[in-house]
C-alpha positions, 0 to 999 in steps of 0.5 A: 638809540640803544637801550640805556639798560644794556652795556653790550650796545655800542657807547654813544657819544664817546667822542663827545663826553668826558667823565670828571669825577672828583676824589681822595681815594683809589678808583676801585669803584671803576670796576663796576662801571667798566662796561659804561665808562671805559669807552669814555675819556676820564678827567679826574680831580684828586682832592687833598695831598697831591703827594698821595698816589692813588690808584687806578684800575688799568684799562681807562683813557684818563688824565689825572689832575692834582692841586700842584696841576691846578695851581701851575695851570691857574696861577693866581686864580687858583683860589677859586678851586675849593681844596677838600670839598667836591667841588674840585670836580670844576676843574675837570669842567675848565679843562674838558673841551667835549660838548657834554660832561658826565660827573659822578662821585666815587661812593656811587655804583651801577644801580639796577632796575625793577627788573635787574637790569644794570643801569647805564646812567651815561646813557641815560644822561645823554638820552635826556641830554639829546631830547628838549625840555618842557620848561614852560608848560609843565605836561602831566605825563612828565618827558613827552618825547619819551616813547609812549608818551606825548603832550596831554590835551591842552598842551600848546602847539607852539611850546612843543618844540620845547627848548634846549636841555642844558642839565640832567639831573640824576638820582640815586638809590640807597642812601638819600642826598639829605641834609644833616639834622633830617639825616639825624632823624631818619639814620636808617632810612634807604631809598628804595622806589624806582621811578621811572620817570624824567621831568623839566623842572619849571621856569621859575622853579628852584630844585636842590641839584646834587652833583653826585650823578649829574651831566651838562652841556658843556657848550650851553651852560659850562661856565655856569657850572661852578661848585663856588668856594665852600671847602677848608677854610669856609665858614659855610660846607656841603652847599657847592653843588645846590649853589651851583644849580641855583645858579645854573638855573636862573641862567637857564631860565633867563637863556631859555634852557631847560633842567631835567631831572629824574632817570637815571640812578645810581647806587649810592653806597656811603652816608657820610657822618650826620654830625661831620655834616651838620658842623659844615653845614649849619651856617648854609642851613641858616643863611638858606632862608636868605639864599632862596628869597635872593635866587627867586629875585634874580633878572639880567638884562634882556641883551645878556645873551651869553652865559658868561655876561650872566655870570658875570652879573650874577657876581655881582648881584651876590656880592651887593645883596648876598655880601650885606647878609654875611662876609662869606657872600662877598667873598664868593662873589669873587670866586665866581668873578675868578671863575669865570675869568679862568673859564674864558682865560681858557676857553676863549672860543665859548664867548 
């Protein structure tokens, strides 16, 4: 496969990956990634007034949606797209039919590495994407299929098959994904350290997923992919793409996938307001320590065999424990339960 620091090899996958990228402002940040995403068709997802035109560079294969498209396409299940918050970005997921999807948000750039060279994040993605995971015994030396390593003594022989990789989980240097009061506590701290490493995170295991530099398997775990309702008019914001991946990954777990995370980075350019953020935030923060203990107890059934049969339980298991912390719950209970009948409304062929 070529290497994910060059842009001059050939693009892989370019018939089998679409690019969603949320967003309220014009697209000039495209030019940096011209070289990597202009092979690739672009869904984007503008957020706020669809009256505004933003601009994009010339030169993409792109689709443009906007609120007026979402609620003619989704008519009454319109409400289960936020409206000013990132998570409009699940429309590009409804409408894209690739197997994988990369997102990216607008405020991040082509990264380089140690060495200075231009990093291909969609590559690296489909790199992680294309190669099992280690979900159920974790292998010190991280990615074991990557070249130069392999499976440390001890390892089982009949795990090292590994299991499908549903999620690549992408990181980013400059400024932190970090929540408002650590923000506040650390203004000017950057991220400056390259790890060049890739791992599964356990089964069992919780993580934070951002959604800033994030790729699926749409097949695998698309309907699973939900942001959820924390946009204008929530009580609780800023916790869509977390939410998101704890739910992706009890799913995953209970299906027998694995979530990677690590490689590849992006530049990540804007901090947004800590005190903006901690006004959102505050109620997720406190409701957090109620989030993780109902995540960390959540099972299906044994024959739940598709992702949407998960889902859907998982809806229903928010609304009855989750909906008795605070009414929001509840109400998100039935955005996910709108979600997923909008996913098979359209996409009936992934039951």
């Amino acid at each position: 496969m070529p290497s994910p620091s060059n842009p001059a090899t050939s693009p892989v996958l370019k018939d089998d990956l679409d690019i969603v990228i949320p967003t309220m402002r014009d697209l000039d940040f495209l030019e940096k990634w011209r070289p990597f995403f202009q092979p690739y068709h672009l869904i984007i997802v503008q957020d706020g007034d669809p009256a505004k035109k933003i601009n994009i560079p010339e030169g993409f294969d792109y689709v443009l949606y906007n609120r007026n498209d979402i609620n003619r396409i989704l008519g009454p299940k319109s409400v289960s797209i936020s409206f000013r918050d990132s998570s409009c970005r699940c429309f590009g997921y409804l409408m894209s039919k690739k197997k994988y999807v990369y997102t990216i948000d607008d405020d991040c750039f082509v990264a380089s590495d140690p060495s200075g060279q231009k990093i291909n994040a969609v590559e690296q993605h489909i790199n992680n994407l294309l190669s099992p995971s280690t979900p159920f015994f974790f292998n010190t030396l991280y990615d074991p299929y990557r070249d130069g390593a392999d499976f440390v003594r001890g390892y089982p022989f009949s795990l090292r098959e590994g299991a499908p990789t549903a999620v690549s989980h992408g990181l980013w240097l400059n400024i932190p994904d970090y929540d408002s009061p650590t923000r506040l506590v650390k203004p000017h701290e950057r991220n400056t350290r390259y790890v060049d490493a890739v791992l599964t995170v356990p089964k069992g295991s919780l993580f934070s997923m951002s959604g800033m530099n994030l790729a699926f398997n749409r097949e695998l775990i698309g309907p699973a992919m939900y942001f959820g309702s924390f946009g204008e008019g929530q009580s609780i914001g800023r916790y869509e793409d977390m939410w998101a991946g704890w739910c992706v990954k009890v799913i995953c777990d209970h299906m027998g996938y694995g979530v990677k995370t690590g490689l590849p980075y992006v530049w990540h350019s804007k901090a947004s307001n800590p005190f903006a953020n901690l006004k959102n935030e505050y109620q997720g923060i406190y409701f957090q320590e109620e989030m993780i203990p109902f995540f960390e107890s959540v099972r299906f059934p044994k024959e739940y065999t598709t992702i949407e049969q998960c889902y859907t339980e998982l809806s229903k298991q928010v609304h009855e424990k989750l909906g008795k912390v605070d009414p929001y719950y509840a109400k998100l209970a039935d955005s996910m339960a709108t979600w997923i009948e909008a996913w098979v409304e359209l996409n009936p062929t992934s039951i």
